[in-house]
PDB file as gemmi writes it, atoms N, CA and C in Angstrom:
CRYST1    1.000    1.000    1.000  90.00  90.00  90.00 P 1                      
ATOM      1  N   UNK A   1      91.052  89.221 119.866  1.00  0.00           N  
ATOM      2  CA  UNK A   1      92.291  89.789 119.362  1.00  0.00           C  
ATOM      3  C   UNK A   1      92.416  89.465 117.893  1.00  0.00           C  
ATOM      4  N   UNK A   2      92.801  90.462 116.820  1.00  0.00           N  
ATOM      5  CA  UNK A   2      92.463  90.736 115.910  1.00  0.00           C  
ATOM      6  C   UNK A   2      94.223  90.635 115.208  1.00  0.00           C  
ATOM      7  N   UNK A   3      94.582  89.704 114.253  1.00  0.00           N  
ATOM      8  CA  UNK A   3      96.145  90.042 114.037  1.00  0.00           C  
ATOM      9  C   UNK A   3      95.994  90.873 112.486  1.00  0.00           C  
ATOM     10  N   UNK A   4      96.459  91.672 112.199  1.00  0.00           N  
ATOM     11  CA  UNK A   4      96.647  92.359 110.646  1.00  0.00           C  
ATOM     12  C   UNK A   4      97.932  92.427 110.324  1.00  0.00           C  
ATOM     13  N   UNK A   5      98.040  92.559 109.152  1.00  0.00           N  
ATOM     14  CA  UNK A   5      99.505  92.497 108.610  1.00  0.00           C  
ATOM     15  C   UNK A   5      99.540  93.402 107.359  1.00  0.00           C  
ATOM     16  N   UNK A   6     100.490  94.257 107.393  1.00  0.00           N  
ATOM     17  CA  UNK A   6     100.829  95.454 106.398  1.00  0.00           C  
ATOM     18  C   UNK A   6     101.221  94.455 105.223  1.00  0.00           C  
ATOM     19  N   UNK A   7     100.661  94.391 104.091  1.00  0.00           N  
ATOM     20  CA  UNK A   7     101.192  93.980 103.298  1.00  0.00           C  
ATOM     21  C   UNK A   7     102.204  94.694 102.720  1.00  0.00           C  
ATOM     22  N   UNK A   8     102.424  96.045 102.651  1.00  0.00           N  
ATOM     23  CA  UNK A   8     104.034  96.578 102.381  1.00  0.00           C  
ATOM     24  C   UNK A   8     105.363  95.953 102.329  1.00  0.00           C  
ATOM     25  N   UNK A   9     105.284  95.585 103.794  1.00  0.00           N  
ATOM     26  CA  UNK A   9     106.057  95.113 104.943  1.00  0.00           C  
ATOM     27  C   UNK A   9     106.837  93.666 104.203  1.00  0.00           C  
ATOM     28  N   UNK A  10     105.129  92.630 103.138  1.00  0.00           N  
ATOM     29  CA  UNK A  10     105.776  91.677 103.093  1.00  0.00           C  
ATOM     30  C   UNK A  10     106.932  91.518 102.020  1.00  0.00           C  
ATOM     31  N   UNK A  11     106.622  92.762 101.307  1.00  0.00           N  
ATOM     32  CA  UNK A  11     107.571  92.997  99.860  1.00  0.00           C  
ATOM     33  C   UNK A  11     107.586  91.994  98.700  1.00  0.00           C  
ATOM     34  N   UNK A  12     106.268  91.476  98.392  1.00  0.00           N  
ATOM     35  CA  UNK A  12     105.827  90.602  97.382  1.00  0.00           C  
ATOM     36  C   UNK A  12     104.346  91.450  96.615  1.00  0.00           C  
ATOM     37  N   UNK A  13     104.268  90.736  95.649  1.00  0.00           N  
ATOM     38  CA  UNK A  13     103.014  91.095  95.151  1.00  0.00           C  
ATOM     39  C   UNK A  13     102.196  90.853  95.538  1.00  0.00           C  
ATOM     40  N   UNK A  14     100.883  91.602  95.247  1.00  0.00           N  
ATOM     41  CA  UNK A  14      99.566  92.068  96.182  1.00  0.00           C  
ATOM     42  C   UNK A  14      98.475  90.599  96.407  1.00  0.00           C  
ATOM     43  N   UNK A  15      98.708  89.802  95.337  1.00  0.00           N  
ATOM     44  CA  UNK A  15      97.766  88.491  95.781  1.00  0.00           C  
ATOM     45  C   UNK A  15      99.043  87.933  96.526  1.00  0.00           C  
ATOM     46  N   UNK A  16      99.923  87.547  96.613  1.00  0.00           N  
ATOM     47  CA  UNK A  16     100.795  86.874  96.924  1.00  0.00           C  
ATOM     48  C   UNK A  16     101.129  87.435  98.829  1.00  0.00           C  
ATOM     49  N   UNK A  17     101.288  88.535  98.812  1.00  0.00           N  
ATOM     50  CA  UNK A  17     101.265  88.977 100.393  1.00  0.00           C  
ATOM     51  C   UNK A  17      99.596  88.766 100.938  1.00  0.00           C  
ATOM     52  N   UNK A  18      98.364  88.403 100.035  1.00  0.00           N  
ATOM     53  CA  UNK A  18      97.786  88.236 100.762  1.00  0.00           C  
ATOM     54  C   UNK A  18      97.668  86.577 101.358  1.00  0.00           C  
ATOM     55  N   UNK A  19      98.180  85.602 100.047  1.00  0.00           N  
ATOM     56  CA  UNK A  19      97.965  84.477 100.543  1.00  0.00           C  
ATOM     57  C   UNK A  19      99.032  84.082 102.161  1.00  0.00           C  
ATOM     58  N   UNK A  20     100.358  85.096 101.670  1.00  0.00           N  
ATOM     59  CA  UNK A  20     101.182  84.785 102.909  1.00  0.00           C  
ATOM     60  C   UNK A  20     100.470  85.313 104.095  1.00  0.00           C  
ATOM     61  N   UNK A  21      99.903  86.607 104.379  1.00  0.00           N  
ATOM     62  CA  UNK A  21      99.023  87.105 105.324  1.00  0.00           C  
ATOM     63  C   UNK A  21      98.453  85.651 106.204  1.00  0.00           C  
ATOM     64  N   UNK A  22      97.712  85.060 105.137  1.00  0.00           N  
ATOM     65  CA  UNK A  22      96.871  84.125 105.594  1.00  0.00           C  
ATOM     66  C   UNK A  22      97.266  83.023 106.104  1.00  0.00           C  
ATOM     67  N   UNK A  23      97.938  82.493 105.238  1.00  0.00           N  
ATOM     68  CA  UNK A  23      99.463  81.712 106.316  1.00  0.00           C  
ATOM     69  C   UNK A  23      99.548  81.969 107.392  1.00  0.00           C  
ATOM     70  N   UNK A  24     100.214  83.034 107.608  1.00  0.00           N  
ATOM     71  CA  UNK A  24     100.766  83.490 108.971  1.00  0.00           C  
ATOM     72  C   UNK A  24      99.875  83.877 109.990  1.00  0.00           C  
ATOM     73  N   UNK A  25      98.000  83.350 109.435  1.00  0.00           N  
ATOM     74  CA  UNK A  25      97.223  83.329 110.489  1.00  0.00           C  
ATOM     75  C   UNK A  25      96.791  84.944 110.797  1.00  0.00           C  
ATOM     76  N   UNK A  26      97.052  85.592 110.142  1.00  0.00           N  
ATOM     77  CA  UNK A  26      95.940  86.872 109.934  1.00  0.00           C  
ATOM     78  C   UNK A  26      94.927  86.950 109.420  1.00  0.00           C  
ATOM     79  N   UNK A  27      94.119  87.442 110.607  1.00  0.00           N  
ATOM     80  CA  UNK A  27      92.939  88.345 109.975  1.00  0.00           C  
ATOM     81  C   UNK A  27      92.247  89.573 109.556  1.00  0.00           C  
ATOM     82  N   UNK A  28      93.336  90.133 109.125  1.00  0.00           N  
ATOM     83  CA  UNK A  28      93.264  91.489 108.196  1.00  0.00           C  
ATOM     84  C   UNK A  28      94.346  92.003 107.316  1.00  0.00           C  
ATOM     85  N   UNK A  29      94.165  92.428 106.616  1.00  0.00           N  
ATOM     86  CA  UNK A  29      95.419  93.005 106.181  1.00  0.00           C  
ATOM     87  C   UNK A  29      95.524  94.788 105.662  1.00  0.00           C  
ATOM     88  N   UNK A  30      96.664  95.567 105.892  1.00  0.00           N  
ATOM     89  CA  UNK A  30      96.748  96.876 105.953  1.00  0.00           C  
ATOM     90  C   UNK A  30      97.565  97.139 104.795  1.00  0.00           C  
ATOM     91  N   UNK A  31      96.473  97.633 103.563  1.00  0.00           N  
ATOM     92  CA  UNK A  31      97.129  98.176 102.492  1.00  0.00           C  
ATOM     93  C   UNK A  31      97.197  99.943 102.109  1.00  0.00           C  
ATOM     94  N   UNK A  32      98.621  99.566 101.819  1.00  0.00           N  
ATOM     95  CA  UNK A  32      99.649 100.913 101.381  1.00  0.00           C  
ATOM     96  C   UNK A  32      98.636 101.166  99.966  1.00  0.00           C  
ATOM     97  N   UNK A  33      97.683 102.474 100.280  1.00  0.00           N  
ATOM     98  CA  UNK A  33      96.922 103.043  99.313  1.00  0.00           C  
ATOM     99  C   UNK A  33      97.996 103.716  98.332  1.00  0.00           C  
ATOM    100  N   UNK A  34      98.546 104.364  98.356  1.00  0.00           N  
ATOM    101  CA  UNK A  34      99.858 105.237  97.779  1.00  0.00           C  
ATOM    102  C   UNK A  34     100.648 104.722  96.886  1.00  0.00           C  
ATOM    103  N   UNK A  35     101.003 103.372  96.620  1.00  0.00           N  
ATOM    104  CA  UNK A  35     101.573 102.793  96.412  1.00  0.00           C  
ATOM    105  C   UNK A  35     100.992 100.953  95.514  1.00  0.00           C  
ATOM    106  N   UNK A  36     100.876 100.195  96.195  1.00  0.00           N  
ATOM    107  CA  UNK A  36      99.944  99.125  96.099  1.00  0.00           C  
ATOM    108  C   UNK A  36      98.498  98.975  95.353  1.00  0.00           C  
ATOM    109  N   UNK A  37      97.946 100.162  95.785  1.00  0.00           N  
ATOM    110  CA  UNK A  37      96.191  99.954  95.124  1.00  0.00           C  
ATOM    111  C   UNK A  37      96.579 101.467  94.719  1.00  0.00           C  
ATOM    112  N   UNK A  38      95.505 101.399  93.348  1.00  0.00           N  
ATOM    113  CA  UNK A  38      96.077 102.725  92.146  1.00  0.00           C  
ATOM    114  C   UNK A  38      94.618 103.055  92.286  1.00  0.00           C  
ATOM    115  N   UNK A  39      93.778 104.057  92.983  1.00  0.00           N  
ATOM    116  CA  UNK A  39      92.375 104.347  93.044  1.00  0.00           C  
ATOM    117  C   UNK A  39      92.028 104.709  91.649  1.00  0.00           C  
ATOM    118  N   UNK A  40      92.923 105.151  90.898  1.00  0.00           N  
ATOM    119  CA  UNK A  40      91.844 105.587  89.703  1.00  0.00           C  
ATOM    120  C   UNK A  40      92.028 103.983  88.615  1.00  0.00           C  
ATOM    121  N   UNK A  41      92.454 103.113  89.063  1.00  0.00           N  
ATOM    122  CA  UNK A  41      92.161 101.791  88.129  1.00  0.00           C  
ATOM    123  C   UNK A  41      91.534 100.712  88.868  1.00  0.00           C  
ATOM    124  N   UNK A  42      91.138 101.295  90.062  1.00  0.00           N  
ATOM    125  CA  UNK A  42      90.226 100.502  91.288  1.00  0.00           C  
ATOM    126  C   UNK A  42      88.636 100.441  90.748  1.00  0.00           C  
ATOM    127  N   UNK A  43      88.461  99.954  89.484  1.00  0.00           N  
ATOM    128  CA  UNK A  43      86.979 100.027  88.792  1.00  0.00           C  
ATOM    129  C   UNK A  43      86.029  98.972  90.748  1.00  0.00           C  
ATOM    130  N   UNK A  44      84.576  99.643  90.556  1.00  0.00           N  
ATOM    131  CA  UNK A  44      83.546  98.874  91.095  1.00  0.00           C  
ATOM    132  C   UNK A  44      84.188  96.893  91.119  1.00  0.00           C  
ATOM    133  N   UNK A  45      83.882  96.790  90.149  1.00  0.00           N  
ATOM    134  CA  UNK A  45      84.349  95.181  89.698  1.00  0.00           C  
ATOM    135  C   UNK A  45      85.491  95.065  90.202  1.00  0.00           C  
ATOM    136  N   UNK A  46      86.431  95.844  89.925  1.00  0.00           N  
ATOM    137  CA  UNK A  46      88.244  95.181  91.001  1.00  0.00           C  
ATOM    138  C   UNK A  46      87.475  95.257  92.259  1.00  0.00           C  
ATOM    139  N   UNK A  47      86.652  96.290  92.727  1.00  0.00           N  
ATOM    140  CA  UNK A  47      87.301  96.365  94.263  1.00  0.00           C  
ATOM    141  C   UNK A  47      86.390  94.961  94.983  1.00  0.00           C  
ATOM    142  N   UNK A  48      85.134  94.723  94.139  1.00  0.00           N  
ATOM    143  CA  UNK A  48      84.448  93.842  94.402  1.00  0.00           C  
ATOM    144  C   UNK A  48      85.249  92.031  94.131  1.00  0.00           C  
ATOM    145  N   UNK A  49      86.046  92.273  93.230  1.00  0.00           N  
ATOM    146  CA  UNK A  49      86.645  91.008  93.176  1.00  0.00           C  
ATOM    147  C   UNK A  49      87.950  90.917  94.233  1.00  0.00           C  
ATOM    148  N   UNK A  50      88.301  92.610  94.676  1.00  0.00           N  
ATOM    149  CA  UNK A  50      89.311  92.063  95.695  1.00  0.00           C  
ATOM    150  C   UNK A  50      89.110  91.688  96.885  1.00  0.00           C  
ATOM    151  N   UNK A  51      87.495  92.069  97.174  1.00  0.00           N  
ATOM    152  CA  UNK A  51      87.125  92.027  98.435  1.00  0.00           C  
ATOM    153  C   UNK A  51      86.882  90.669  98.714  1.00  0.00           C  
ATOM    154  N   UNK A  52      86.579  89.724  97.545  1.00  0.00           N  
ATOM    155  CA  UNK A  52      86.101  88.624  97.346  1.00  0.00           C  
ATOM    156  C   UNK A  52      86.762  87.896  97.545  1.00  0.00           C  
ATOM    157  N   UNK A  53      88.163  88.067  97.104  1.00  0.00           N  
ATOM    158  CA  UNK A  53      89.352  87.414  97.035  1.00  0.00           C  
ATOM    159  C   UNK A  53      89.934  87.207  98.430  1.00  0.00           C  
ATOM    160  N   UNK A  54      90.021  88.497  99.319  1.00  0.00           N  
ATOM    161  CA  UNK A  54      90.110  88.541 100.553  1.00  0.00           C  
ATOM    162  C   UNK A  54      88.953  87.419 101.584  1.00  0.00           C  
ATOM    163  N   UNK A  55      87.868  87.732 101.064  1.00  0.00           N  
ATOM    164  CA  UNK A  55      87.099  86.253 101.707  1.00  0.00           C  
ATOM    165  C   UNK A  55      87.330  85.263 101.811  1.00  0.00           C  
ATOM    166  N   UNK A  56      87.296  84.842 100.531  1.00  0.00           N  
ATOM    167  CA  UNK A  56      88.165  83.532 100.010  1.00  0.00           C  
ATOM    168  C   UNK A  56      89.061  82.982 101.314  1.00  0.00           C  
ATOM    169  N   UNK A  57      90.190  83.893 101.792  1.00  0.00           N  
ATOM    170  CA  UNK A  57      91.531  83.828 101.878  1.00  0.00           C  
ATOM    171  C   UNK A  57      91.189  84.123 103.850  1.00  0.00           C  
ATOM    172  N   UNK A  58      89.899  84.276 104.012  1.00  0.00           N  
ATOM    173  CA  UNK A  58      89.575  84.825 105.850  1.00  0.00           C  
ATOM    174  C   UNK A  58      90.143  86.353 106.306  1.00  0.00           C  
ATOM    175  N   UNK A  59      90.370  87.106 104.965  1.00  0.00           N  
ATOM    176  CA  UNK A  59      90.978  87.941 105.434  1.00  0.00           C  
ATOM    177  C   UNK A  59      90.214  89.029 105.912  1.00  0.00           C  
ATOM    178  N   UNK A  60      90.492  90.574 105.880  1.00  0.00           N  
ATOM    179  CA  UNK A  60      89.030  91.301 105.544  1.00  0.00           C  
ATOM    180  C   UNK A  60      90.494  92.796 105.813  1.00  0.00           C  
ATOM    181  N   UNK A  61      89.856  94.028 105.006  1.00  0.00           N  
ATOM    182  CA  UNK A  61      90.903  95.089 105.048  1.00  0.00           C  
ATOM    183  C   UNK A  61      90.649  95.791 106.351  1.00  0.00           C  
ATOM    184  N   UNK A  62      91.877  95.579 107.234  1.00  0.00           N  
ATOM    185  CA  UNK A  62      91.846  96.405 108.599  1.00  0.00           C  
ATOM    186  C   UNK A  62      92.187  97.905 108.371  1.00  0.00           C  
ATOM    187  N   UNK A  63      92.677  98.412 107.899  1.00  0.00           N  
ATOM    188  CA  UNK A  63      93.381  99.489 107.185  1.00  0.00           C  
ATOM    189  C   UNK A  63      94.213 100.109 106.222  1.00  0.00           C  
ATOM    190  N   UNK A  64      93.870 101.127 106.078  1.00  0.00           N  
ATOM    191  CA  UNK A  64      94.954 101.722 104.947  1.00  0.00           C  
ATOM    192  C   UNK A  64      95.999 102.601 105.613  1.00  0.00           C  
ATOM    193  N   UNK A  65      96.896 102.674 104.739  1.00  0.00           N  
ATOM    194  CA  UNK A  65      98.206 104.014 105.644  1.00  0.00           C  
ATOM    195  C   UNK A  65      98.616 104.623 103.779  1.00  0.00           C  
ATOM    196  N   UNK A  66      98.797 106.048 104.219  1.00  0.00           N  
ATOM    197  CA  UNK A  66      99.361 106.835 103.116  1.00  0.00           C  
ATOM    198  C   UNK A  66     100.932 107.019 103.455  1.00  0.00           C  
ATOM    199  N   UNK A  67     101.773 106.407 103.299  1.00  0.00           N  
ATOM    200  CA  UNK A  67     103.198 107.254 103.557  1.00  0.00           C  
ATOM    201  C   UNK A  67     103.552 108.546 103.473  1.00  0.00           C  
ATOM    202  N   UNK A  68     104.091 109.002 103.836  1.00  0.00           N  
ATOM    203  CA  UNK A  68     104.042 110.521 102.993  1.00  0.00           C  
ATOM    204  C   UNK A  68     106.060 110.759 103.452  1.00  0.00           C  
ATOM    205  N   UNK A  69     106.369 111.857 102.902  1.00  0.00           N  
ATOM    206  CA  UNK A  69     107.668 111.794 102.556  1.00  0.00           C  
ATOM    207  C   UNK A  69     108.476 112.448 103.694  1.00  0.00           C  
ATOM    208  N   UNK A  70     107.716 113.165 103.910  1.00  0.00           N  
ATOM    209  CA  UNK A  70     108.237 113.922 105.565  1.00  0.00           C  
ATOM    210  C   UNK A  70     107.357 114.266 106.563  1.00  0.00           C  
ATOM    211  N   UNK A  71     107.349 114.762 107.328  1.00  0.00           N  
ATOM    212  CA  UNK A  71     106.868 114.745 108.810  1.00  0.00           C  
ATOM    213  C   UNK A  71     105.584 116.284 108.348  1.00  0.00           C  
ATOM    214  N   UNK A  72     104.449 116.116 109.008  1.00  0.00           N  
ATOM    215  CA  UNK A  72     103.560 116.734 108.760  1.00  0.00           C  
ATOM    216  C   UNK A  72     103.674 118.200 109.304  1.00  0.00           C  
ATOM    217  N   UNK A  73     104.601 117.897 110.171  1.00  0.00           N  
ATOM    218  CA  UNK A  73     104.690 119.442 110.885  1.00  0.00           C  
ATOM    219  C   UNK A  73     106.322 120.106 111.286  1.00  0.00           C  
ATOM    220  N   UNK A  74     106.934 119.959 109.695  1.00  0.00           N  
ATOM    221  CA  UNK A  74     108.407 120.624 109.400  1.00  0.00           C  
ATOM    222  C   UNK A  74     107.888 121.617 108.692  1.00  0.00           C  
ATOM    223  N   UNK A  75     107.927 122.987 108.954  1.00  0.00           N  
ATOM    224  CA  UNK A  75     107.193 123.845 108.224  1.00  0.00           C  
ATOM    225  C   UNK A  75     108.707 124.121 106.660  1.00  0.00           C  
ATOM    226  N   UNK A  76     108.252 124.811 106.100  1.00  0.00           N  
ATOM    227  CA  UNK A  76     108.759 124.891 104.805  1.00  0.00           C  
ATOM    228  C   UNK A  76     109.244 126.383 104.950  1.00  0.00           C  
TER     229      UNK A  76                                                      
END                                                                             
């Protein structure tokens, strides 16, 4: 059994919800792509130092979620 934790959820900054993650005895954590991680400033080197960072810390990324603003199937 596998615990993950939305870092969204914890409403702190992104190293900071991960050290709490780890605290609270998770082993993964589920980051808000949309929001949280900016893909076009996600150079090779960040993603490699975040992944690293996540080691560090026992974590490892269980998933991503996109929010989106309304329901996928309210037609327009």
């Amino acid at each position: 059994f596998r615990l993950s934790v939305a870092t969204r959820c914890l409403q702190q900054p992104l190293r900071e919800s991960f050290q709490t993650a780890a605290a609270m005895g998770a082993q993964g954590i589920v980051l808000d792509v949309r929001q949280e991680v900016d893909a076009a400033l996600l150079t090779e080197t960040a993603r490699r130092d975040l992944l690293h960072y996540l080691r560090e810390l026992g974590l490892s990324v269980a998933g991503a979620v996109i929010p989106i603003r309304q329901p996928l199937n309210v037609e327009h």
